[in-house]
Wavefront OBJ file of the C-alpha trace (Angstrom):
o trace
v -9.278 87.433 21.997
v -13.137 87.512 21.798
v -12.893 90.811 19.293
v -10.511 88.331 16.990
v -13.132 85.773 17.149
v -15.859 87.937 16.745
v -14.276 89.844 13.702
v -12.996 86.387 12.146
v -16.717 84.828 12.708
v -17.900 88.090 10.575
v -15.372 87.236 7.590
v -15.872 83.895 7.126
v -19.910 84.731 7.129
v -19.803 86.974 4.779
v -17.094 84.871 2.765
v -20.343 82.579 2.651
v -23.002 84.675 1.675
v -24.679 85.112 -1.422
v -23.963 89.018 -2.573
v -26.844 90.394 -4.270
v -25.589 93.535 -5.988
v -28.187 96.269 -7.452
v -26.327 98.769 -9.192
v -28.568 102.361 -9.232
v -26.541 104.405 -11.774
v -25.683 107.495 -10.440
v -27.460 107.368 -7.500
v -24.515 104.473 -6.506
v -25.513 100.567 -5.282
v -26.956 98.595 -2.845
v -25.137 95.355 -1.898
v -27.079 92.682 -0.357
v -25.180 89.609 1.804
v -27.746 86.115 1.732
v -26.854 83.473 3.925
v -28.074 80.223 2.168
v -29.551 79.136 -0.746
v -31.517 81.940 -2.766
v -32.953 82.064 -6.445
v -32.888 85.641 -7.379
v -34.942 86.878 -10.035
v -34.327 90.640 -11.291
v -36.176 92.870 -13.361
v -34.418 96.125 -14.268
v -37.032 98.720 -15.767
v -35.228 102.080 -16.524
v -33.100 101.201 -13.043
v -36.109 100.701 -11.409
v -35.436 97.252 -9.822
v -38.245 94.953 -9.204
v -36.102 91.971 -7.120
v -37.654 88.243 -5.913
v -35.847 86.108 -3.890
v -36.751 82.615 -3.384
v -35.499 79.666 -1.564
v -33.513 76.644 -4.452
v -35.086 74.179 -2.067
v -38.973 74.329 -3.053
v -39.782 72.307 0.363
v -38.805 75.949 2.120
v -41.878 78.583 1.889
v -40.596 81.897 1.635
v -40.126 85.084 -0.669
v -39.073 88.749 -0.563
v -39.863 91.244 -3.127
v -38.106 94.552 -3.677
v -39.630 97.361 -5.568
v -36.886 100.290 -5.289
v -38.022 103.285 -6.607
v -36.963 107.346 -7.238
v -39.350 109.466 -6.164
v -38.778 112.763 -7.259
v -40.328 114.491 -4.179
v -39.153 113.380 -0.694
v -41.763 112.676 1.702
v -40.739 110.651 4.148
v -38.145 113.212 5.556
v -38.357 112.547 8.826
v -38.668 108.289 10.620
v -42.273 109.691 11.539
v -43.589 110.653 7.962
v -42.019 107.458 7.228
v -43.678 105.049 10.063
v -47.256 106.566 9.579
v -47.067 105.678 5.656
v -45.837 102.401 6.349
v -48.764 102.023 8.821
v -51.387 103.148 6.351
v -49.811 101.220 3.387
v -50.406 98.213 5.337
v -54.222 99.029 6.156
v -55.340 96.072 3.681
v -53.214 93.285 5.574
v -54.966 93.917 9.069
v -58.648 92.662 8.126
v -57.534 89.345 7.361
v -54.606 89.763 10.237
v -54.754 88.157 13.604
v -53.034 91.256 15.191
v -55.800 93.445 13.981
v -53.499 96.241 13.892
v -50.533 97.435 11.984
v -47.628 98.260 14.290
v -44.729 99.941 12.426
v -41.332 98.358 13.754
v -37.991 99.637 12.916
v -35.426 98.343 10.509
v -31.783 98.274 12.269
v -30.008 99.428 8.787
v -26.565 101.421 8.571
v -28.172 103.703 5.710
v -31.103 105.431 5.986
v -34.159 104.524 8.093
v -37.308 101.754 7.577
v -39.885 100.538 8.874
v -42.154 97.152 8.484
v -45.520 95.799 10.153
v -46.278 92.426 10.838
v -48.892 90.235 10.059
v -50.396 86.696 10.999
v -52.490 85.109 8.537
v -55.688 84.328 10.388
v -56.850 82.104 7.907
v -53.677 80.237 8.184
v -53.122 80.307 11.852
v -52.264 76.718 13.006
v -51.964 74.863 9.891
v -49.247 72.731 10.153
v -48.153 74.141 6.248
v -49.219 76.605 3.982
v -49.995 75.596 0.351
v -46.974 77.245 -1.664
v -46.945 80.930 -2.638
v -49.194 81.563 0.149
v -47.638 82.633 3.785
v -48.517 82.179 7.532
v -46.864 85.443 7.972
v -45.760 88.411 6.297
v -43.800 91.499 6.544
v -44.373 94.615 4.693
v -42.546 97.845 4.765
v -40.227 100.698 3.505
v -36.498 101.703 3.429
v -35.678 104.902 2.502
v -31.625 104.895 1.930
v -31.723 107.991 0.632
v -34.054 111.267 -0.250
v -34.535 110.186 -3.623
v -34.160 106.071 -3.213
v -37.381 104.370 -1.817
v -37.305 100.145 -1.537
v -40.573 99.058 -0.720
v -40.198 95.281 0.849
v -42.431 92.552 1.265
v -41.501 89.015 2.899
v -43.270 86.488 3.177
v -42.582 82.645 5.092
v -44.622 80.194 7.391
v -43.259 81.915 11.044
v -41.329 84.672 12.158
v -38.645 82.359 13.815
v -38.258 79.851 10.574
v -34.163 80.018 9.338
v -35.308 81.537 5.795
v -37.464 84.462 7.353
v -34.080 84.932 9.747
v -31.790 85.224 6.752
v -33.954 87.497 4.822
v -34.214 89.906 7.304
v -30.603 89.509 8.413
v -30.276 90.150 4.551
v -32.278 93.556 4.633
v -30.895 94.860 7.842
v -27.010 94.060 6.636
v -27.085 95.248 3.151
v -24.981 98.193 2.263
v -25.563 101.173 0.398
v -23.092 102.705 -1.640
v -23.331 106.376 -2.675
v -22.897 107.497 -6.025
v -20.552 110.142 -8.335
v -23.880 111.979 -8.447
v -24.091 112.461 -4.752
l 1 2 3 4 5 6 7 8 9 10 11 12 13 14 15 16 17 18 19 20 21 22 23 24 25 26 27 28 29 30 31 32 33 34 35 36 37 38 39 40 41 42 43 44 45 46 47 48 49 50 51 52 53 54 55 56 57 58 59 60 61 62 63 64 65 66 67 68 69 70 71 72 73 74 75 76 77 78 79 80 81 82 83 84 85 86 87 88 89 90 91 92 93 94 95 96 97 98 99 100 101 102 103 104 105 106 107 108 109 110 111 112 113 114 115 116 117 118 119 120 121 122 123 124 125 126 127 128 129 130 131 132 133 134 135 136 137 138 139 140 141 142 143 144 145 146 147 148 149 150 151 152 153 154 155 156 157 158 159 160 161 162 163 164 165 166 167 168 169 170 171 172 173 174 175 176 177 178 179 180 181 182 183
């Protein structure tokens, strides 16, 4: 009975969600699921996505950007290669950081491996809002779904626990990526 709930609790979620559908050619797609209420803006250059996502409501402070890309050498073959480029990518975030450190962390995704690294805003620390467009916290990182598809994300919202940072994440760590006739 609980594995009926559970699967029927699944359905009607993703009956609900926003799909978000970027469509790489031959390389296949990548399907997104958003829970709530997002403004997508998408700039296709040569299928090289550039994708924002922003809250409708303009009282909510949050954003993700997604720069997939094609490199034509694979060098993040292994999660290591992956995590230390992350790490270093994200050396210009820790001066201004309160953790004073960047800490890769591990995307839970189906396809492929990521990581991200957080960061706290010391500047913004313990003001009770941020002006728009700028964020108490941030997450910045890469997916690599495949050896020649690289998303690099960046997320941005007021805390780690607020509902929009939750769906975006949820967002990144449920989408689906569809392989290609060229695969």
């Amino acid at each position: 009975m609980k594995k009926l709930f559970a699967l029927f609790f699944l359905t009607a979620v993703c009956a609900c969600a926003q799909e978000q559908v970027l469509n790489l050619g031959s390389r296949g797609k990548v399907t997104m699921y958003l829970l709530g209420d997002w403004k997508p803006v998408v700039i296709d250059m040569a299928g090289q996505y550039d994708v924002t996502l922003t809250p409708r409501d303009e009282a909510i402070n949050a954003s993700v950007t997604f720069k997939v890309t094609y490199p034509e050498t694979d060098r993040y073959d292994t999660k290591a290669r992956l995590k230390l480029r992350v790490e270093a990518d994200c050396a210009p975030y820790v001066p201004q950081s309160v953790e004073g450190k960047a800490y890769g962390k591990e995307f839970v995704i189906g396809t492929g491996s990521g990581y991200y690294c957080n960061f706290t805003d010391a500047a913004l620390r313990g003001s009770k809002k941020a002006p728009p467009g700028e964020f108490k916290v941030a997450s910045v990182g890469k997916i690599r779904l495949a050896p020649d598809i690289l998303i690099d994300i960046f997320i941005g919202a007021d805390s780690f626990r607020d509902e929009a940072y939750q769906q975006i994440l949820g967002a990144i760590e449920g989408m689906v990526f569809t392989a290609g006739r060229g695969r």
